[in-house]
Phi, psi and omega in degrees: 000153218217101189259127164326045227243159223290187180259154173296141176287315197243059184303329173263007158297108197240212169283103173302157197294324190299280218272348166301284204321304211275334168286327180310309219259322159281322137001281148333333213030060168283171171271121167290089157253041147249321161320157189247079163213167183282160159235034157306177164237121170317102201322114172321256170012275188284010172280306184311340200277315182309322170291303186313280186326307166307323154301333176262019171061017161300031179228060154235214203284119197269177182297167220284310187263030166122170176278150173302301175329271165004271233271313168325263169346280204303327145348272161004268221284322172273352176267343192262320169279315181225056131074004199227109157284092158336145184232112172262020155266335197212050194183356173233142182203126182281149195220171161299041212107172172253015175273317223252323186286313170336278177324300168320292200310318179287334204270001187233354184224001167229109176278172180304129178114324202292129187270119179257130172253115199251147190258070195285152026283127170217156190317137204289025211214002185265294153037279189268334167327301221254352164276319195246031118252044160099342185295177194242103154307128187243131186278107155257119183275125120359138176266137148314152327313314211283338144103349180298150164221152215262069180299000176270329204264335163289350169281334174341323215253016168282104173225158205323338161301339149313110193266330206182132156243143230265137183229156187200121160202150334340134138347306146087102330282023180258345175091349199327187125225172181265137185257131172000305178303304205303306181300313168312320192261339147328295184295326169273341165291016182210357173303136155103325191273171191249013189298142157264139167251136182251119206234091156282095197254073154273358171275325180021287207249043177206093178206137204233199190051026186042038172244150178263158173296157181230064179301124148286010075020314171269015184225113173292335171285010171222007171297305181325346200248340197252128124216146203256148218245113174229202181185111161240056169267345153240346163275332171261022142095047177191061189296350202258341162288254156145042155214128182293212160178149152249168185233106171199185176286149252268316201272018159276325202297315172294325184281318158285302188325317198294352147283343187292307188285332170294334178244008160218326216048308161209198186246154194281151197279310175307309202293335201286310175315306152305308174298303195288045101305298191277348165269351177274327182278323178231078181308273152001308190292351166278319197288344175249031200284313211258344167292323172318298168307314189283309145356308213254320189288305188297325182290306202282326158300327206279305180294345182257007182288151194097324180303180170251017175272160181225132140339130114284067211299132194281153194248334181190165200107207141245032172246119174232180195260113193251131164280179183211001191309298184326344195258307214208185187242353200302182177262193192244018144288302171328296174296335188291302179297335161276320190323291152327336216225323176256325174251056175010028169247123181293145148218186178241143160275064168030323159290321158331001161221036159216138221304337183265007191066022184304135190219125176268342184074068145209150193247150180227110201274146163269129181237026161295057229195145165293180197274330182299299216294297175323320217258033140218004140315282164003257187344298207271334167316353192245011162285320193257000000 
């Protein structure tokens, strides 16, 4: 028999480049820099807590927006980084990953018709969200090398169809961050408007150079409008864990949830348990979080000096950005698969994060990575 089956929602969807890059790479037996996760151990303190939790018989259904300790703990923990008490019953909510906070978040606050505008390059999962809850994405490019945007052309593209715009800093894959000017001239487009902001800050505490995050968290005149987004599955190095959280005002929070609960419903319960223990005991393993990285980011410059690859020094993440012109023309997926294939090192190819494929000839290396792991990517990238 011969079935008729429905049409794709995501016809231009294929297999992401993160999970292409990373088989490219085990194939290969390559060094993986391109997926974005550590190859490190997740701090022995809090794995035990986790050992506790399972053991004390913490594993059925934690509640539906989070364990309250958690939501308590995360509450805490933003008024002690930006200064703003969060009410964490009816403002906070732990979700599966911050992909599972996106996702909610778009699919409970964008109707069909409705225009969201993303500042590309940007992480590849704001896209098919807001195409399969009917909306339209309108594309604002960075400007090159550097990565600034350009707020008169986002305001241009603000027309009576705009629901909301999608922000993400540390940048995901430019490292970019917001500088002051950038919340100003944010604040004067949306002053007066009924526009949402959705602010994916999962890097948050991996900012480097002695600038601080820039938390929409810190501007009270844009909270009623905003929500943000985190993970802490990159601050404590255990992305395999898969859990976020949001943040927003009580009646955005009531409508995601009521998508949150049809798609995970809730998070696993030991791990939840574990994170509200260690943030309440070790305050500190965050605080020295962007000093870890930036060590690990100035060591990966250090080993790659000399290379034909050129810097695009990252401001804030684990990533950084390498140009490749001196080597080679290919375009730059093409070159990510000789990379992979010749110089045994994986990285993504950078037009993968943006809908038109714009390709500047830059690869975006993860340097969330041990000192061996570097100090022989290092090595062989500067063979080529």
């Amino acid at each position: 028999m011969n079935l008729r089956y429905p049409p794709s929602k995501l016809p231009l969807v294929g297999t992401t480049i993160f999970t292409v890059m990373s088989a490219l790479a085990e194939q290969h037996q390559a060094i993986n820099l391109s997926q974005g996760f550590p190859d490190f151990e997740v701090d022995p303190e809090l794995r035990n807590r986790v050992t506790h939790h399972l053991e004390s018989g913490h594993n059925q259904y934690a509640p539906m927006p989070g364990l309250p300790a958690l939501r308590h703990e995360i509450a805490r923990n933003m008024q002690l980084w930006y200064g703003h008490a969060f009410d964490p019953v009816a403002e906070v909510t732990v979700t599966s990953g911050a992909t599972e906070a996106i996702f909610s978040t778009i699919a409970a606050l964008i109707h069909p018709g409705d225009e969201v505008i993303v500042i590309e390059p940007a992480y590849d999962c704001y896209l098919p969200a807001i195409s399969l809850a009917g909306g339209k994405a309108v594309i604002i490019e960075r400007t090159f090398p550097y990565y600034n945007v350009d707020w008169e052309a986002v305001g241009r593209c603000i027309t009576p169809a705009t629901k909301a715009i999608l922000l993400n800093s540390p940048n995901n894959p430019s490292g970019a961050i917001w500088a002051p000017e950038d919340l100003d001239a944010l604040h004067s487009l949306v002053k007066g408007t009924d526009l949402l902001l959705i602010s994916d800050e999962v890097y948050e505490h991996m900012v480097f150079d002695g600038k601080s995050h820039l938390s929409i968290a810190r501007y009270p005149e844009l909270l009623p409008r905003t929500v943000i987004i985190s993970s802490f599955g990159k601050t404590f190095h255990a992305t395999g864990w898969k859990i976020g959280y949001l943040l927003a005002p009580p009646q955005l929070t009531h409508e995601i949830r009521k998508v949150h609960q049809y798609v995970t419903f809730s998070t696993s319960t030991p791990f939840q348990w574990a994170l509200a223990d260690h943030l309440a005991s070790n305050p500190a393993s965050i605080a020295g979080l962007s000093a870890f990285y930036q060590e690990k980011r100035d060591r990966f410059l250090e080993l790659m000096a000399g290379s034909r690859f050129v810097p695009i020094t990252s401001a804030g993440s684990y990533f950084q950005l390498m140009r490749y012109d001196a080597i080679s023309n290919l375009p730059d997926r093409e070159f990510a698969t000789w990379l992979t294939q010749t110089a045994g090192v994986a990285a993504i190819p950078v037009s993968s994060f943006y809908e038109n494929g714009v390709d500047n000839r830059v690869v975006r290396f993860c340097f969330a990575k041990s000192e061996a792991t570097l100090t022989e990517a290092a090595r062989r990238l500067k063979q080529v």
